[in-house]
C-alpha positions in Angstrom: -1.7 -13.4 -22.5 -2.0 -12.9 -26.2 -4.7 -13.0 -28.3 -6.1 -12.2 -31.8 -9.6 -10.3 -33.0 -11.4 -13.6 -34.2 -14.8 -11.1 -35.1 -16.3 -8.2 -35.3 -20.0 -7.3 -35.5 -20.8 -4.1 -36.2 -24.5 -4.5 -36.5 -24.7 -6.6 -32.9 -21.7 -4.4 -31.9 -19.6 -6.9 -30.3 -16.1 -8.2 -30.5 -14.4 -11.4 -29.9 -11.1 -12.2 -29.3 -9.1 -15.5 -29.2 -6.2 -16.2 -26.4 -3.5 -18.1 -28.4 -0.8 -17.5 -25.9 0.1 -17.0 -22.1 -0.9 -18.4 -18.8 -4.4 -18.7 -19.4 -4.0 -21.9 -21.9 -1.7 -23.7 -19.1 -4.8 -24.5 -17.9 -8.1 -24.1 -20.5 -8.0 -25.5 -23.8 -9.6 -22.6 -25.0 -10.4 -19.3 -23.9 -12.5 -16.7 -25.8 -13.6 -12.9 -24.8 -16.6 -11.4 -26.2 -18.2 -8.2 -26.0 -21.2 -6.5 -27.3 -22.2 -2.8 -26.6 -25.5 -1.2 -26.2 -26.3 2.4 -25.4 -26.1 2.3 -21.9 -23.7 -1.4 -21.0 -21.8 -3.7 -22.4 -21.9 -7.0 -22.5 -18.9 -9.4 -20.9 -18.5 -13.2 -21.9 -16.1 -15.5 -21.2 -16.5 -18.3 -23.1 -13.4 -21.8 -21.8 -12.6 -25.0 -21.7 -11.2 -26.1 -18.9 -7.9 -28.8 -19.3 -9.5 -31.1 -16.9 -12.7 -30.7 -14.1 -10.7 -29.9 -11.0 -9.4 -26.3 -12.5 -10.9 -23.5 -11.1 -13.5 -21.1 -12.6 -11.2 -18.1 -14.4 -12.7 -15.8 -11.2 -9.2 -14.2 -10.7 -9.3 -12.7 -14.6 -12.8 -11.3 -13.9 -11.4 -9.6 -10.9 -9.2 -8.1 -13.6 -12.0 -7.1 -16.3 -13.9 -5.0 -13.0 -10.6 -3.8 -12.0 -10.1 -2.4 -16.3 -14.2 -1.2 -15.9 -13.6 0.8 -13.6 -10.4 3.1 -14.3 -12.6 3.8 -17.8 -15.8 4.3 -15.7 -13.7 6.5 -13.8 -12.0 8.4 -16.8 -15.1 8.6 -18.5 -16.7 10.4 -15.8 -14.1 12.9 -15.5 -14.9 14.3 -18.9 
């Protein structure tokens, strides 16, 4: 998947980006990530359209976000 930094927040802290290529769009119309950081979390969201009702909830690529959170947890915590 590609996608682009639509906008950053530094006051709320938070990032979104656009997919504007790749898998993900064969089947949602639009798919945005956003995050926003506090001290101690940060803040998923997933924001999609799906193409039509009978496609699945994205649960596969949130699989993948845990799977990214917790090689950093797990880097951080070595330092």
């Amino acid at each position: 998947m590609k996608q682009v930094i639509e906008a950053i927040d530094p006051y709320k802290k938070s990032i979104c980006w656009k997919v504007i290529e790749g898998d993900v769009l064969e089947m949602y119309s639009s798919f945005t990530i956003i995050t926003s950081h506090e001290p101690q979390w940060t803040i998923w969201t997933l924001d999609y359209e799906k193409k039509t009702e009978d496609i699945p909830e994205p649960l596969s690529f949130m699989g993948h976000i845990l799977d990214i959170i917790k090689d950093m947890e797990g880097h951080l915590l070595k330092n």
